[in-house]
C-alpha positions as CSV (number, residue, x, y, z in Angstrom):
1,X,-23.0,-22.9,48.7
2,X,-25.7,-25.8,48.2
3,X,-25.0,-29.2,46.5
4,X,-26.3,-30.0,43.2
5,X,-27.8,-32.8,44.8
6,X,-28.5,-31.5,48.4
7,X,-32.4,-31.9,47.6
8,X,-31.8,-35.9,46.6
9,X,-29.8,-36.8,49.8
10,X,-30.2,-33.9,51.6
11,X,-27.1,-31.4,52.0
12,X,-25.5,-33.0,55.2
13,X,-25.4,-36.5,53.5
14,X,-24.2,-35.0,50.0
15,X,-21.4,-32.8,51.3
16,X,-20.3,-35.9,53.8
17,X,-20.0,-38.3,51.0
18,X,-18.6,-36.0,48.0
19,X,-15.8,-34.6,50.1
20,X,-14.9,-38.1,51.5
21,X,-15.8,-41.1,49.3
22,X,-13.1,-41.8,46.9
23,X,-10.4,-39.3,48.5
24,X,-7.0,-40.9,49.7
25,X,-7.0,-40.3,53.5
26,X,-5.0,-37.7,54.4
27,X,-4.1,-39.1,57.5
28,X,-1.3,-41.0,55.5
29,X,-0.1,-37.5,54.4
30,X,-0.4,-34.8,57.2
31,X,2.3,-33.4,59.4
32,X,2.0,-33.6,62.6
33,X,0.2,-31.1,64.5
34,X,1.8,-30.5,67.6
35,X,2.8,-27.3,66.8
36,X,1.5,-24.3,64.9
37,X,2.2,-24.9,61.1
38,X,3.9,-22.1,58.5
39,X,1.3,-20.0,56.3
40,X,1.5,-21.4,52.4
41,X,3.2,-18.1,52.3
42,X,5.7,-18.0,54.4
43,X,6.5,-22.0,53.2
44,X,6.8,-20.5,49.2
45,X,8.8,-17.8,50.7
46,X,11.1,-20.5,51.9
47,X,11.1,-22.3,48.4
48,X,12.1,-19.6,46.9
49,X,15.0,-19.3,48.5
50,X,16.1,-23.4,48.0
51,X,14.4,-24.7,51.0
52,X,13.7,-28.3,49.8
53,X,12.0,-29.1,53.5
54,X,9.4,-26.2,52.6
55,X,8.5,-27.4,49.5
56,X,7.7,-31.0,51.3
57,X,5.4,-29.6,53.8
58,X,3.0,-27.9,50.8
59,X,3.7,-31.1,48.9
60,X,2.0,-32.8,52.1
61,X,-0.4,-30.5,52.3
62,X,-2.0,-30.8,49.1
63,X,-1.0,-33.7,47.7
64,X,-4.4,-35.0,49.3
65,X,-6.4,-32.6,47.3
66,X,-4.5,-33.0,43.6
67,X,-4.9,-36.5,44.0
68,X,-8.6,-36.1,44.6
69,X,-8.6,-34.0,41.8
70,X,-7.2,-36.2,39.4
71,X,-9.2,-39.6,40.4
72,X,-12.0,-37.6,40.3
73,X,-11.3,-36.3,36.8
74,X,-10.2,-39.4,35.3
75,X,-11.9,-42.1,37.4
76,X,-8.6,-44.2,37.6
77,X,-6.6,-44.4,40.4
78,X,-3.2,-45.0,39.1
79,X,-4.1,-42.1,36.8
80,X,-4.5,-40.3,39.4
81,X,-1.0,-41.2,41.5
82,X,1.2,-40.6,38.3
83,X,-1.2,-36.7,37.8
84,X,0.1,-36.1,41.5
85,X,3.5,-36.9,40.8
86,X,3.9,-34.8,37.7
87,X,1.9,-31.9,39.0
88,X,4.5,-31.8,42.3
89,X,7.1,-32.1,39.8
90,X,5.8,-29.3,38.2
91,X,5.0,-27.0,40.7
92,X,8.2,-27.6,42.3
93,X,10.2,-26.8,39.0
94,X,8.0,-23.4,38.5
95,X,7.5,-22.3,42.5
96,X,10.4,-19.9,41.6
97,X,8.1,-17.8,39.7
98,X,5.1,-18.1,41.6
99,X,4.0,-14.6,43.1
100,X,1.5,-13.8,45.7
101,X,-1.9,-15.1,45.2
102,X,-4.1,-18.8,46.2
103,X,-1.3,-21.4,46.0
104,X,-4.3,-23.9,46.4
105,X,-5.7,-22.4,43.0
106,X,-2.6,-22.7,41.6
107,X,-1.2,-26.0,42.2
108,X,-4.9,-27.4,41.2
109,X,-4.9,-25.6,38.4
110,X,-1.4,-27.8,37.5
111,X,-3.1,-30.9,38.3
112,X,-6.1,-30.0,36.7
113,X,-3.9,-29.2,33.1
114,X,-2.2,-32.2,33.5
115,X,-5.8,-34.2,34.1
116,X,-7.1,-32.5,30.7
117,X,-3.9,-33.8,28.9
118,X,-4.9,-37.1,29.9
119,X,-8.3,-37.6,28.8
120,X,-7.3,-35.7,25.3
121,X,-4.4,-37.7,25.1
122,X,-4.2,-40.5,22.8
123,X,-2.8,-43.1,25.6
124,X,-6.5,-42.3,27.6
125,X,-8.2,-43.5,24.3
126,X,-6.7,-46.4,23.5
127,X,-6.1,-47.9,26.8
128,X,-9.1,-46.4,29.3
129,X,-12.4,-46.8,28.5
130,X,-15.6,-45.6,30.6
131,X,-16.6,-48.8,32.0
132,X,-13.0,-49.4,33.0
133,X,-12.9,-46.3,35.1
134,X,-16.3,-46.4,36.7
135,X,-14.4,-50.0,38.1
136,X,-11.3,-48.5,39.5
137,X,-11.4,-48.1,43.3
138,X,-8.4,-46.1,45.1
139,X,-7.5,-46.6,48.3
140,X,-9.8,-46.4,51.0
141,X,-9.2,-46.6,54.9
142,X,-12.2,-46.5,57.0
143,X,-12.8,-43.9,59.4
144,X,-12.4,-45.7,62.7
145,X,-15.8,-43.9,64.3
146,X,-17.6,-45.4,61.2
147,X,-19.4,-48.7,61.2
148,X,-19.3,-51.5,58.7
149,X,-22.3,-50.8,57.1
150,X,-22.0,-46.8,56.8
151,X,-18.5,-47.6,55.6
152,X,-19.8,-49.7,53.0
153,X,-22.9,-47.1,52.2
154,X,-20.4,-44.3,51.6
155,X,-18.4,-46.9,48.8
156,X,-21.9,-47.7,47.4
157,X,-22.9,-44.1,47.2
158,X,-19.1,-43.1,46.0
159,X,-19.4,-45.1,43.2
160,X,-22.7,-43.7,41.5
161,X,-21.6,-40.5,41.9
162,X,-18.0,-41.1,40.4
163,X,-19.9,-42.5,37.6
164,X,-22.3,-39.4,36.9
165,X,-19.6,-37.3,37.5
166,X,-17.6,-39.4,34.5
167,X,-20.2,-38.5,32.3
168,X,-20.2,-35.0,32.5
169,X,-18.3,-32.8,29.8
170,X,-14.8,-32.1,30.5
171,X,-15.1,-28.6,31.5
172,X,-18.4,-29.3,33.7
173,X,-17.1,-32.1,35.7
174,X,-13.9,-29.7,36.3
175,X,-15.3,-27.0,37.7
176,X,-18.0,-29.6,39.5
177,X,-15.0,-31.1,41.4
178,X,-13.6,-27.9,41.9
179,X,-16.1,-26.0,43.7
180,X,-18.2,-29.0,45.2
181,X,-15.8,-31.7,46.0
182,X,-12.8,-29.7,46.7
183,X,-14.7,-26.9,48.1
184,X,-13.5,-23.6,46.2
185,X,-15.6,-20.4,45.6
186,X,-16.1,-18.5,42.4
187,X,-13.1,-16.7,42.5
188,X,-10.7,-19.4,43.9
189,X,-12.2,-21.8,41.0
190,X,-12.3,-19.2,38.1
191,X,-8.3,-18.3,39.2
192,X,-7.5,-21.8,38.9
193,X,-9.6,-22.0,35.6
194,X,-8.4,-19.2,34.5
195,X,-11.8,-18.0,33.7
196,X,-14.3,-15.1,34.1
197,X,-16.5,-16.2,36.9
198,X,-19.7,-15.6,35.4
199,X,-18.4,-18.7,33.3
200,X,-17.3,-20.6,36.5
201,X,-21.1,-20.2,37.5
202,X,-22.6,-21.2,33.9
203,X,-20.7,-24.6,34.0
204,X,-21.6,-25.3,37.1
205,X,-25.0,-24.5,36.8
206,X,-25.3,-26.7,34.1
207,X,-23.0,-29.4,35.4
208,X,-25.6,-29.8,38.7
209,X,-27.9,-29.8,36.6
210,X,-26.8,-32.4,34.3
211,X,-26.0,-34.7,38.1
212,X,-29.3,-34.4,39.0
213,X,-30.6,-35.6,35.9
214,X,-28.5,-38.6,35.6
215,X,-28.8,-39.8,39.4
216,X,-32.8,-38.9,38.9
217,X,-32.5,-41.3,35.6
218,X,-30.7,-44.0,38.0
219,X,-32.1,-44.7,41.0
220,X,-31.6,-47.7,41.1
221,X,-28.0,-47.6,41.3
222,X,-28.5,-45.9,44.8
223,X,-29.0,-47.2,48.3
224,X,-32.4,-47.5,49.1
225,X,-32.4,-44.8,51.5
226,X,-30.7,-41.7,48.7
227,X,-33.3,-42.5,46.5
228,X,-36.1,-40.0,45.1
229,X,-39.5,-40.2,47.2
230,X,-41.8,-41.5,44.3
């Protein structure tokens, strides 16, 4: 599926820095690997029957994506931390009546709810305002085959497109996030939307649309080498 702004940075560049800039490494979070790990299925299985440890390993799993999710959503980092700690609350208190189906859609469509409640709430108007978030930076640990100065690109490029993804609509920069930072299709995005796909599409449409005309309107903001040929 192609970027909204694959023909601004090309897609290679796009993809590299949307899926990575911003994102807590997931290195602090991952098993290890030494062996083959247990389907989300069989782990839920597990779960269901009281298994504590099971519920762990798909906390580990994906508590690198929620939190993605909800910085990504919000802008804020501590946002963000508290969103993944009440959406693993929560999925651990409703796993029970979880039945067969994308556990990935389903655990960001938790953390996606609980990222709506935020910005509607009354606490995210009073205390957080726009030019707040665009200045929040999570943590970020440098991939060790990465230099200096393409570490520092990526958090120069990371930030513009926090910031144009901040000023989408609510529902655009959801589904945005959904399918082309966290990488879901249609139907994995419109199950954790709960809705049709033909709407999943429309948003998104207009949500790449709506990137393209902000970073087009801000080149300025972007390293020299990302920016529009004149």
């Amino acid at each position: 599926m192609g970027s909204p702004c694959a023909h601004l940075f090309g897609s290679h560049h796009f993809t590299y820095y949307a899926t990575m800039s911003h994102r807590i490494s997931l290195k602090a979070y991952s098993l290890p690997m030494s062996q083959p790990q247990p389907t989300d299925d069989a782990l839920i299985r597990l779960c269901q029957r009281g298994d504590h440890a099971a519920f762990e390993q798909l906390a580990h799993r994906y508590e690198g994506q929620v939190y993605n999710l909800a910085y990504r959503m919000t802008g804020s980092a501590s946002v963000a931390q508290d969103i993944l700690q009440d959406t693993l609350t929560s999925a651990f208190r409703r796993i029970g009546r979880f039945r067969a189906g994308n556990f990935r859609a389903w655990i960001l469509r938790i953390a996606a709810n609980a990222s709506k409640d935020f910005l509607r709430s009354a606490d995210h108007r009073r205390h957080v305002s726009l030019e707040h978030l665009t200045e929040t930076t999570p943590i970020q640990w440098p991939d060790h085959e990465e230099s200096p100065e393409d570490y520092s690109l990526r958090l120069e490029l990371a930030n513009v497109l926090q910031q144009a993804i901040l000023h989408l609509p609510l529902e655009q920069r959801l589904v945005l996030v959904l399918i082309d930072v966290q990488g879901l299709d249609y139907q994995a995005a419109a199950e954790s939307l709960k809705a049709p796909v033909g709407t999943v599409k429309s948003r998104l449409s207009r949500a790449r649309a709506a990137m393209k005309v902000h970073l087009a309107s801000h080149t300025e903001l972007l390293p020299e080498q990302f920016r529009l040929n004149k």
